[in-house]
Structures are given as structure tokens and as C-alpha cells.
KOLGU-4560 file (N, C-alpha, C; in nm, 3 decimals, padded with zeros to 5 digits):
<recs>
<n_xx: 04.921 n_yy: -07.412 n_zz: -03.645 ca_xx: 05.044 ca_yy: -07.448 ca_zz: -03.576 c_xx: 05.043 c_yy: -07.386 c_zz: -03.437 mol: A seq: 1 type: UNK>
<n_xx: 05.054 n_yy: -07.458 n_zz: -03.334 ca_xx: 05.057 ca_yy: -07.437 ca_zz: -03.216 c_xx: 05.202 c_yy: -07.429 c_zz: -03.135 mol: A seq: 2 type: UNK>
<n_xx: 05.201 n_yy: -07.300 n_zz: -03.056 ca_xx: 05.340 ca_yy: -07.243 ca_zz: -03.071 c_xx: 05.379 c_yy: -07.235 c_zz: -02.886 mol: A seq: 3 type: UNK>
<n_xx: 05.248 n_yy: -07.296 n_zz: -02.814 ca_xx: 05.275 ca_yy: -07.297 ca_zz: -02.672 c_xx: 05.252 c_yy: -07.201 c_zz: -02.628 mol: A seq: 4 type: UNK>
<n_xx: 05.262 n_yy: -07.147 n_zz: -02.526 ca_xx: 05.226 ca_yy: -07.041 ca_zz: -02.408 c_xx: 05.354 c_yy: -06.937 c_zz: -02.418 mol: A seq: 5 type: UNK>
<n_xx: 05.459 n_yy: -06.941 n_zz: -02.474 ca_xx: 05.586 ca_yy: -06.862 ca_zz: -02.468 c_xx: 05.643 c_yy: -06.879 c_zz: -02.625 mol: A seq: 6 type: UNK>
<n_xx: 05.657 n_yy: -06.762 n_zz: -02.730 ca_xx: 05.715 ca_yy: -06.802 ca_zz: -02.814 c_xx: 05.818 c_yy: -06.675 c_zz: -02.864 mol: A seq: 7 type: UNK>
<n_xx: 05.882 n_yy: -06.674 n_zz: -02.953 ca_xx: 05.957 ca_yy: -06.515 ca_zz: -03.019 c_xx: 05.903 c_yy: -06.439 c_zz: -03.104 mol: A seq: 8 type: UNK>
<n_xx: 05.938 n_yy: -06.323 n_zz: -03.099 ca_xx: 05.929 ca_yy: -06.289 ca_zz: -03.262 c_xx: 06.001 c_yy: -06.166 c_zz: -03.216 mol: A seq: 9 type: UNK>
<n_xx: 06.002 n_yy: -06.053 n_zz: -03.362 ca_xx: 06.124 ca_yy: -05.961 ca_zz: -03.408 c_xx: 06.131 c_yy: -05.860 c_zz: -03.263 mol: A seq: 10 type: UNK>
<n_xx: 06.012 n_yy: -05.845 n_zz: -03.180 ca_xx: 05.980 ca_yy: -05.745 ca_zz: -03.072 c_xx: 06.072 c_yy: -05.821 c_zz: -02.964 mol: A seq: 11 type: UNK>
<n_xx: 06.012 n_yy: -05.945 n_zz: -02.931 ca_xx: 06.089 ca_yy: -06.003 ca_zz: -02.812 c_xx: 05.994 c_yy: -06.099 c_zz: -02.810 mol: A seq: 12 type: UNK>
<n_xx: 06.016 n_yy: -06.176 n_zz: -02.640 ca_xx: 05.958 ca_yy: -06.287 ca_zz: -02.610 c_xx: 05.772 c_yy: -06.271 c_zz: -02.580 mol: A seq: 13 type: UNK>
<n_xx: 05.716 n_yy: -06.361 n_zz: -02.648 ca_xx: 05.544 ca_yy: -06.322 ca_zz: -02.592 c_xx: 05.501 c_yy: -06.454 c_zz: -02.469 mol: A seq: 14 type: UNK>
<n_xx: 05.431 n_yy: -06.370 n_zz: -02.390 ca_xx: 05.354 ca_yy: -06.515 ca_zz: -02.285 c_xx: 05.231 c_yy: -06.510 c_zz: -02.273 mol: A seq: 15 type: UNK>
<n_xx: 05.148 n_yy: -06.628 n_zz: -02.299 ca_xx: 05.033 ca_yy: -06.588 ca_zz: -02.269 c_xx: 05.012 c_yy: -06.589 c_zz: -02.137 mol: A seq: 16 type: UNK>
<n_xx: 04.960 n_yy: -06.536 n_zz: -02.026 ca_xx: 04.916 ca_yy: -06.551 ca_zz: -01.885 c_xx: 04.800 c_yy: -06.549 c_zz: -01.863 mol: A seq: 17 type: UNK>
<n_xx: 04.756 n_yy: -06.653 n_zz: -01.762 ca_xx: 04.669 ca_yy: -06.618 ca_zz: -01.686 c_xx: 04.661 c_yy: -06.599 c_zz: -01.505 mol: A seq: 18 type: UNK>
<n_xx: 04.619 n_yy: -06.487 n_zz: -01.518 ca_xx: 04.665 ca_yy: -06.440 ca_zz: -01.369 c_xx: 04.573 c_yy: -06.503 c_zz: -01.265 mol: A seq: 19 type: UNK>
<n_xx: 04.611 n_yy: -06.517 n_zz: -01.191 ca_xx: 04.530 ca_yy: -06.581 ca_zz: -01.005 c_xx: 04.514 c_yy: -06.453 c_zz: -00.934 mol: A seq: 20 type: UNK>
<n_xx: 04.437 n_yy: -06.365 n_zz: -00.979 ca_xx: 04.438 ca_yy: -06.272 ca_zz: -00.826 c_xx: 04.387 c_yy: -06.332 c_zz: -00.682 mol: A seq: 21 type: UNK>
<n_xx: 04.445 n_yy: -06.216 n_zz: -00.561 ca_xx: 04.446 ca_yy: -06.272 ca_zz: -00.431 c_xx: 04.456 c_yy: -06.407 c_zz: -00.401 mol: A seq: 22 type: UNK>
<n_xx: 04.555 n_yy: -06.456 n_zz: -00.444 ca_xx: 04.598 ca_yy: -06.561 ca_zz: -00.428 c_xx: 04.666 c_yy: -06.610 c_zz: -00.305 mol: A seq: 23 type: UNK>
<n_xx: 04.652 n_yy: -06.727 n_zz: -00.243 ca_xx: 04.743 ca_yy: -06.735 ca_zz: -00.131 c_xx: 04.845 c_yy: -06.792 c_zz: -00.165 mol: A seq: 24 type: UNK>
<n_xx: 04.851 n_yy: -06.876 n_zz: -00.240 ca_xx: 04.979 ca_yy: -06.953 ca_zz: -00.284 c_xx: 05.086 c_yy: -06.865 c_zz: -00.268 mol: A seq: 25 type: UNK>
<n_xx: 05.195 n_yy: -06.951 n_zz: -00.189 ca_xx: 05.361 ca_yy: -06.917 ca_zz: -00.217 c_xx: 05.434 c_yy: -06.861 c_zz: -00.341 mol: A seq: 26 type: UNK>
<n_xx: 05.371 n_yy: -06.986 n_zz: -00.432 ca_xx: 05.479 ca_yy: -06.982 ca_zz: -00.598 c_xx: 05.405 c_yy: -06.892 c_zz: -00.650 mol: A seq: 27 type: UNK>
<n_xx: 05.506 n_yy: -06.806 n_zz: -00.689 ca_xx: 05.489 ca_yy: -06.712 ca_zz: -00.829 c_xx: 05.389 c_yy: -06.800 c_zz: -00.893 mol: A seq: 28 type: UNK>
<n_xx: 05.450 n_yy: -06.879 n_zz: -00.981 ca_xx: 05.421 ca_yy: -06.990 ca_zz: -01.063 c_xx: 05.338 c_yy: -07.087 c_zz: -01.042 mol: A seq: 29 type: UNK>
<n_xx: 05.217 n_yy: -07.133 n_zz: -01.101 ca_xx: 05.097 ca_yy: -07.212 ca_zz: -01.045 c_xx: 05.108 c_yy: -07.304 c_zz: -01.143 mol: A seq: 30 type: UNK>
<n_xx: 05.085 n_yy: -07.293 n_zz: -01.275 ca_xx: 05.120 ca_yy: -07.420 ca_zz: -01.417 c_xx: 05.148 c_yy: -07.336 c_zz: -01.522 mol: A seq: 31 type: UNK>
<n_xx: 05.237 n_yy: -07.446 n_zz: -01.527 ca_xx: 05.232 ca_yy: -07.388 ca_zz: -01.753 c_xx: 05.177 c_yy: -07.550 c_zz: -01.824 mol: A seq: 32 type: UNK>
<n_xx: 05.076 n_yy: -07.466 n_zz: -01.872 ca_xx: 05.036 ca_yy: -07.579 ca_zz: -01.976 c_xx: 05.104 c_yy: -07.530 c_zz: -02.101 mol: A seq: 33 type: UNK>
<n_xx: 04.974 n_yy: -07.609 n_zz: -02.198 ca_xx: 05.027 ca_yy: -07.576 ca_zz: -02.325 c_xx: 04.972 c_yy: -07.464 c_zz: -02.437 mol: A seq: 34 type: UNK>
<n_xx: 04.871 n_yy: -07.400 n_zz: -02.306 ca_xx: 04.783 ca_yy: -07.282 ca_zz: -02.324 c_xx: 04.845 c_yy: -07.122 c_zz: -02.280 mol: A seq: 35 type: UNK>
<n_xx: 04.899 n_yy: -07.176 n_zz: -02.153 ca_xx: 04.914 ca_yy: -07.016 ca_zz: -02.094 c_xx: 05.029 c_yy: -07.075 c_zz: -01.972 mol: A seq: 36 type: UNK>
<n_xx: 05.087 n_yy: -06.990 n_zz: -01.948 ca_xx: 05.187 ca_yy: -06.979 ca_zz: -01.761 c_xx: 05.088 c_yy: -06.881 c_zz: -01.711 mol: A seq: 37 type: UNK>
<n_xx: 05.030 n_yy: -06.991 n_zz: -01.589 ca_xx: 04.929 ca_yy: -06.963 ca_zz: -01.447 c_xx: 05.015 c_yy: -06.884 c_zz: -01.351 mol: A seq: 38 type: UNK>
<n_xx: 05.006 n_yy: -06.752 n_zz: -01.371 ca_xx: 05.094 ca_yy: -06.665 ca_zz: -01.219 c_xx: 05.022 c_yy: -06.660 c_zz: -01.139 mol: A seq: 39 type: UNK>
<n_xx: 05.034 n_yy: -06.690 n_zz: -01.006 ca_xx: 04.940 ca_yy: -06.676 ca_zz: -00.913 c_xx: 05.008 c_yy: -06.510 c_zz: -00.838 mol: A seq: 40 type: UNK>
<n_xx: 04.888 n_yy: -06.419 n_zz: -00.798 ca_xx: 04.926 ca_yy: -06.270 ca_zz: -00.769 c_xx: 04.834 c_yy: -06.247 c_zz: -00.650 mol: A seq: 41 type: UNK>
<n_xx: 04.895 n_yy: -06.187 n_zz: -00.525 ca_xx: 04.862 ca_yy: -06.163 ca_zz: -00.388 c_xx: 04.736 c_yy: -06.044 c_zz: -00.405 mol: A seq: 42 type: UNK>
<n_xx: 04.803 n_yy: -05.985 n_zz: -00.485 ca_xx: 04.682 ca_yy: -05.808 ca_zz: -00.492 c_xx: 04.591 c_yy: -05.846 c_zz: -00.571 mol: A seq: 43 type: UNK>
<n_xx: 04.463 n_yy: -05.755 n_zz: -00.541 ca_xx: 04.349 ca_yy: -05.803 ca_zz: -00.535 c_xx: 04.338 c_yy: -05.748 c_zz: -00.703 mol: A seq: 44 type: UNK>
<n_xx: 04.230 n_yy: -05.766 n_zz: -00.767 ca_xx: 04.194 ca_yy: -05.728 ca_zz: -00.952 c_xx: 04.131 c_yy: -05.605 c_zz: -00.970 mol: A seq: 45 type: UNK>
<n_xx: 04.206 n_yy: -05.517 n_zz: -00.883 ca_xx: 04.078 ca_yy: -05.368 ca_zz: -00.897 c_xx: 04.241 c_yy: -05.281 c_zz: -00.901 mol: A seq: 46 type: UNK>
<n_xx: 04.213 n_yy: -05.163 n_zz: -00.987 ca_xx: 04.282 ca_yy: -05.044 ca_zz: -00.959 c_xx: 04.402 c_yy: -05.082 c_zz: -01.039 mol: A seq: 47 type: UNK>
<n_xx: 04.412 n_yy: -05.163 n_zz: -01.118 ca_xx: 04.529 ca_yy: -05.205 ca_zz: -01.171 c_xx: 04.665 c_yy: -05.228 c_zz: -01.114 mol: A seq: 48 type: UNK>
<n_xx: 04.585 n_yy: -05.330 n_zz: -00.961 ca_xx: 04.705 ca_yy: -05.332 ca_zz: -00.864 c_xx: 04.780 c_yy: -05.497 c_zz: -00.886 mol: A seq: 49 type: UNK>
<n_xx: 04.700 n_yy: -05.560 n_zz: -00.949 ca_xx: 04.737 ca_yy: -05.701 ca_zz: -01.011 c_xx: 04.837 c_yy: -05.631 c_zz: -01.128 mol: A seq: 50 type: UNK>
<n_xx: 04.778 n_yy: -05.592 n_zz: -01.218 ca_xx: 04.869 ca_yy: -05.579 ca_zz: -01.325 c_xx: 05.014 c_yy: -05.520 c_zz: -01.277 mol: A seq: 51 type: UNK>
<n_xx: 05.017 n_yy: -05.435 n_zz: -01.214 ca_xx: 05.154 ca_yy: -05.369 ca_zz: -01.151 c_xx: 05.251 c_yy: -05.507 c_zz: -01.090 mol: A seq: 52 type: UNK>
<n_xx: 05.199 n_yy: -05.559 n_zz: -00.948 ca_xx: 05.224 ca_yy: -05.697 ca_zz: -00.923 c_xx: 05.258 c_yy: -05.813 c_zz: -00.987 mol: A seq: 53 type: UNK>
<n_xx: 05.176 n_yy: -05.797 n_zz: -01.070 ca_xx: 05.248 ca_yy: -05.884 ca_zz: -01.211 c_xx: 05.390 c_yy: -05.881 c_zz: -01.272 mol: A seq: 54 type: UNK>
<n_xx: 05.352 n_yy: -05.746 n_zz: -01.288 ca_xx: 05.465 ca_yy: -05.713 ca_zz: -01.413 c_xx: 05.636 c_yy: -05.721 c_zz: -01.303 mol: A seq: 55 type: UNK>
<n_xx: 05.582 n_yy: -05.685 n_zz: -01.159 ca_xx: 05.683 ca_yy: -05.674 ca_zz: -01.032 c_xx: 05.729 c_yy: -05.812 c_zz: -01.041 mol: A seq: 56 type: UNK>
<n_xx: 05.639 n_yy: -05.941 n_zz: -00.992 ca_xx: 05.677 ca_yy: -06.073 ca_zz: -01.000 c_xx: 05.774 c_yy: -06.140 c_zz: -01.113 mol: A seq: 57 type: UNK>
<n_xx: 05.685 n_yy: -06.080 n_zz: -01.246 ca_xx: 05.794 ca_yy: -06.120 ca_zz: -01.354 c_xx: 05.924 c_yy: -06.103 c_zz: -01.400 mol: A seq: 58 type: UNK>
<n_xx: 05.905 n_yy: -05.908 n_zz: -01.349 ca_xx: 06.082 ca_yy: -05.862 ca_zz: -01.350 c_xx: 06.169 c_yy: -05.955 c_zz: -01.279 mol: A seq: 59 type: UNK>
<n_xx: 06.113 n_yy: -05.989 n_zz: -01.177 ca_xx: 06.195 ca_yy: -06.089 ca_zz: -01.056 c_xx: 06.242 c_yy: -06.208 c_zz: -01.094 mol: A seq: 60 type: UNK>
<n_xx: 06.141 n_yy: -06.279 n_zz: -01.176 ca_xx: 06.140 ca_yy: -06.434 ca_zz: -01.203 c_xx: 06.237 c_yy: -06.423 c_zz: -01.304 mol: A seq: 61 type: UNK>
<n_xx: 06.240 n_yy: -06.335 n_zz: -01.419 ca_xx: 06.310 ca_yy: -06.367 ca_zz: -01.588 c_xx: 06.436 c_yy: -06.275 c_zz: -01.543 mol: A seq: 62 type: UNK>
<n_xx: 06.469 n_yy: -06.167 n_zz: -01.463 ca_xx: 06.607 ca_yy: -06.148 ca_zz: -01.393 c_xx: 06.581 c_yy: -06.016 c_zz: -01.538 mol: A seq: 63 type: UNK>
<n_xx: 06.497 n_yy: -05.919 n_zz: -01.539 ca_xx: 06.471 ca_yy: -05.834 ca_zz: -01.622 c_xx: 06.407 c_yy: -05.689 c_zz: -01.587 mol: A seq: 64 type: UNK>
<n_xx: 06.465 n_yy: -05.601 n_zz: -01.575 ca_xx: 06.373 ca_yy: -05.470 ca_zz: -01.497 c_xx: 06.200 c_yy: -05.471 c_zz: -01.559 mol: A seq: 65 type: UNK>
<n_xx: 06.122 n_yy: -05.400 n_zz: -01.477 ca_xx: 05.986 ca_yy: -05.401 ca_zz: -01.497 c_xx: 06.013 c_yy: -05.304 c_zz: -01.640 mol: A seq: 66 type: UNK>
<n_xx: 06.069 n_yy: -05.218 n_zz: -01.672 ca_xx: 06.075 ca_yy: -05.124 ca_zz: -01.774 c_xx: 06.078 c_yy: -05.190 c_zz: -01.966 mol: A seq: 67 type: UNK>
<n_xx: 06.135 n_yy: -05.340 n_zz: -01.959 ca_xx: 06.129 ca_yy: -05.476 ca_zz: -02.035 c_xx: 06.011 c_yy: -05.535 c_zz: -02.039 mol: A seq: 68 type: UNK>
<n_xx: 05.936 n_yy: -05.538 n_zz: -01.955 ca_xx: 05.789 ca_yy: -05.615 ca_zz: -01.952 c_xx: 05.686 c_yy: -05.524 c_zz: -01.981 mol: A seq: 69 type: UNK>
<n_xx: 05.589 n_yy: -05.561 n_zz: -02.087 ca_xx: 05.448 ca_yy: -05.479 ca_zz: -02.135 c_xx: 05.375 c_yy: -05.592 c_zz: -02.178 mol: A seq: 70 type: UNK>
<n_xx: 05.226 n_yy: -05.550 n_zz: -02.099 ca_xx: 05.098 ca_yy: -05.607 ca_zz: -02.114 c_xx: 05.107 c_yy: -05.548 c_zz: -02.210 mol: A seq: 71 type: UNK>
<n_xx: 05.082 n_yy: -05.627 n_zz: -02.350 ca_xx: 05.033 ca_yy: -05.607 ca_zz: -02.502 c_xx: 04.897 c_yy: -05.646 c_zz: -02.495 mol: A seq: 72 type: UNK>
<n_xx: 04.776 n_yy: -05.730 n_zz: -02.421 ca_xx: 04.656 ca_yy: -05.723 ca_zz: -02.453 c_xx: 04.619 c_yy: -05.775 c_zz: -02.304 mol: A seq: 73 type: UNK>
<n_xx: 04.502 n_yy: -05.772 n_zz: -02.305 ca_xx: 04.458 ca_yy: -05.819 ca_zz: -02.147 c_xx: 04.457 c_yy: -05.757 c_zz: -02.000 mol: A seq: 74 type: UNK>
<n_xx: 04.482 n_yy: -05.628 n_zz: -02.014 ca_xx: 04.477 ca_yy: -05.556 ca_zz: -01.914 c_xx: 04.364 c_yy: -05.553 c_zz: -01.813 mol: A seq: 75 type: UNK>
<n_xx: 04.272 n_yy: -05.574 n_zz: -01.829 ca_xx: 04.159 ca_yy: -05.544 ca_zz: -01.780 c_xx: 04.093 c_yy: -05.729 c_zz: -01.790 mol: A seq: 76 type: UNK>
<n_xx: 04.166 n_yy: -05.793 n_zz: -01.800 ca_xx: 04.132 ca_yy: -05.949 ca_zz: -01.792 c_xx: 04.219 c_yy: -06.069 c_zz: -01.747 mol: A seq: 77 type: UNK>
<n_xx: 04.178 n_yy: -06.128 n_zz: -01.655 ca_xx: 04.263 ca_yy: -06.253 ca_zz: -01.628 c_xx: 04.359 c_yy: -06.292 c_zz: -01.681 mol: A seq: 78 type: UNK>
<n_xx: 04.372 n_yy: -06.312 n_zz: -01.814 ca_xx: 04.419 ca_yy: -06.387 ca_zz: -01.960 c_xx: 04.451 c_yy: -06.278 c_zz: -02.022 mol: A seq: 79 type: UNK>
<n_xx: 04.599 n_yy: -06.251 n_zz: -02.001 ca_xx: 04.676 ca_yy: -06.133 ca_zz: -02.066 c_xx: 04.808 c_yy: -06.215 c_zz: -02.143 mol: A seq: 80 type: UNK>
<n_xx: 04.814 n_yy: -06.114 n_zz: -02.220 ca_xx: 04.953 ca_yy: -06.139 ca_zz: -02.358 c_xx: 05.056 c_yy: -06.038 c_zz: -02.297 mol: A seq: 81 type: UNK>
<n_xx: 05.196 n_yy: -06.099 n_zz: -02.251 ca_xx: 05.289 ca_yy: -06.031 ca_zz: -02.216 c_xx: 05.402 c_yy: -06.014 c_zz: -02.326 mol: A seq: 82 type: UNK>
<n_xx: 05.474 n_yy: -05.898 n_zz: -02.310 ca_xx: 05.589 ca_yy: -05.920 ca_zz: -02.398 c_xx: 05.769 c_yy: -05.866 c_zz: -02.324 mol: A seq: 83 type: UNK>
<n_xx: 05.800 n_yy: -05.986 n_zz: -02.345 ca_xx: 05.934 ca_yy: -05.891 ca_zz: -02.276 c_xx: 06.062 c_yy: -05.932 c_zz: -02.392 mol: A seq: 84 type: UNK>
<n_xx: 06.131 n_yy: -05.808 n_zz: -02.355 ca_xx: 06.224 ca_yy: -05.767 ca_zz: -02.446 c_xx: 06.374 c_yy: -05.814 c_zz: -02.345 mol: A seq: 85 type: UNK>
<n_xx: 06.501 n_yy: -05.780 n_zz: -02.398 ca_xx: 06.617 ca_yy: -05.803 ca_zz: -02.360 c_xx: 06.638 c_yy: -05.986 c_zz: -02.276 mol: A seq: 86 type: UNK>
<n_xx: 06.592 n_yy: -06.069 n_zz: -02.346 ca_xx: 06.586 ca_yy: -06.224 ca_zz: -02.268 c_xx: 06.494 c_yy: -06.321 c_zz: -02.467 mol: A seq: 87 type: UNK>
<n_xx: 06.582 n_yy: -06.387 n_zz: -02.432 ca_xx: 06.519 ca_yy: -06.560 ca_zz: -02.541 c_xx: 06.456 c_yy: -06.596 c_zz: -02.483 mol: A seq: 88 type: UNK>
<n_xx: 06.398 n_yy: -06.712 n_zz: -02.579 ca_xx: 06.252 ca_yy: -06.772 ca_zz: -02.543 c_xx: 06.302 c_yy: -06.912 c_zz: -02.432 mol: A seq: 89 type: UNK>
<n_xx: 06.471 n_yy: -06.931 n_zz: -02.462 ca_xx: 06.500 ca_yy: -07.039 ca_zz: -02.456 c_xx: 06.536 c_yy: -07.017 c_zz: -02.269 mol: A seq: 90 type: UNK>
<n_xx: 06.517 n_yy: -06.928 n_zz: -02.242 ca_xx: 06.570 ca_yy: -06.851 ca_zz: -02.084 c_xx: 06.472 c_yy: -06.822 c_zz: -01.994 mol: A seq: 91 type: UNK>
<n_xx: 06.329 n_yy: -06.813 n_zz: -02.060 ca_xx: 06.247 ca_yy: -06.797 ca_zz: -01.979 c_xx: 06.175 c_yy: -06.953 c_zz: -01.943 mol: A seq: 92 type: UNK>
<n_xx: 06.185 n_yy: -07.012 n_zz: -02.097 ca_xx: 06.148 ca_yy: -07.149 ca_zz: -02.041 c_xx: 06.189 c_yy: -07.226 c_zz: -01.955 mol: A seq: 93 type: UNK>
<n_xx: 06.339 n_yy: -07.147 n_zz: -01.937 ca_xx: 06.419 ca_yy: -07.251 ca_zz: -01.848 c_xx: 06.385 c_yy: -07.194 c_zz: -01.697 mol: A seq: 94 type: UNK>
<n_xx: 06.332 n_yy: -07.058 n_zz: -01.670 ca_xx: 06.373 ca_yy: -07.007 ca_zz: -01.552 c_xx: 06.205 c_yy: -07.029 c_zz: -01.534 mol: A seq: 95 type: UNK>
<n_xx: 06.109 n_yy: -07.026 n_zz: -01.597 ca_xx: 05.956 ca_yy: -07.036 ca_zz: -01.539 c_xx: 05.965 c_yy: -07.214 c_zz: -01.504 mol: A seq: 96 type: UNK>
<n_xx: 06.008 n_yy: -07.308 n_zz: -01.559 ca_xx: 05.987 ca_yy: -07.435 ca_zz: -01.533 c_xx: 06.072 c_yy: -07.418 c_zz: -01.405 mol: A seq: 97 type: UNK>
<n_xx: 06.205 n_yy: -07.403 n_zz: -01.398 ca_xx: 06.295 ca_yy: -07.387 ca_zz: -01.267 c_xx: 06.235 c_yy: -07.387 c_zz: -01.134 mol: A seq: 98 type: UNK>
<n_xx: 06.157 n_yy: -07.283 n_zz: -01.161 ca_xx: 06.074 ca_yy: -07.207 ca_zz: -01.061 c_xx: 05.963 c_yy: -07.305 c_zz: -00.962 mol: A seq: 99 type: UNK>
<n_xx: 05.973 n_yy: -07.360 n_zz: -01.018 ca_xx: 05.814 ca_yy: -07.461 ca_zz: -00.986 c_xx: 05.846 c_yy: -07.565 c_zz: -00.861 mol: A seq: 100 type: UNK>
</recs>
């Protein structure tokens, strides 16, 4: 059973991502398929200055302090599992599609 790129459970909301480092693009937001939400991120993939940037962009986008958002797997890879707490599944879908 295939559950999409954003789903719930008892912790909070999960996303799969895949990140764009040094990106030029404008949008936060690059695609959501039916695999992952494409963030596109300005800082470069060394020093764990993407991941910080990340987690900065997302607080912004879902209207949630960075202290709510944790890389649960993927730190050290493109294709990371996010989890954020205090927000539904039904709020982020609405505010990552919004976005676009």
C-alpha cells in the first residue's frame, strides 16, 4: 500500500524529501510526486549546512518552529525522511501544493 510522499502516524507528520543542494531556483518547492517533495536548497551539501537550511525552509513553509522538524533518516543523503510534529497531514498538503 502506497501512502505518497507525506503521511501520519502516532509521532506526527512524515515526508519523504529529496533535497536540491546549491540550487538556484526561487521556489522552496521544486515537485511533489508520488515518491518524495523535491526542496530545492541554496547551501551547498558539506558541513551539514543543507540540512540546517532545510529544516530553516520548512519551519517557514508548514508555519512551525525548526524545534518541530527532525531528520529521522537521511542526513548525510539527498533523500531524507522528515518528521514534524504540532501540524496534520491534511495542512501540509495543502500549504506544500499552495506553494508552487
Amino acid at each position: 500500500m502506497s501512502h505518497g510522499p507525506i503521511w501520519e502516524n502516532n509521532d506526527g507528520v512524515i515526508i519523504k524529501i529529496l533535497v536540491r543542494p546549491r540550487s538556484k531556483e526561487r521556489a522552496v518547492i521544486s515537485e511533489l510526486t508520488d515518491e518524495y517533495l523535491a526542496i530545492n536548497i541554496r547551501a551547498p551539501a558539506r558541513e551539514g549546512k543543507a540540512n540546517i537550511e532545510l529544516l530553516k525552509q520548512l519551519a517557514k513553509l508548514l508555519h512551525v518552529s525548526t524545534a518541530n522538524i527532525e531528520i529521522i533518516s537521511g542526513h548525510k543523503s539527498r533523500e531524507k525522511t522528515i518528521k514534524v510534529i504540532g501540524i496534520q497531514k491534511e495542512q501540509v498538503v495543502k500549504l506544500v501544493t499552495n506553494d508552487k
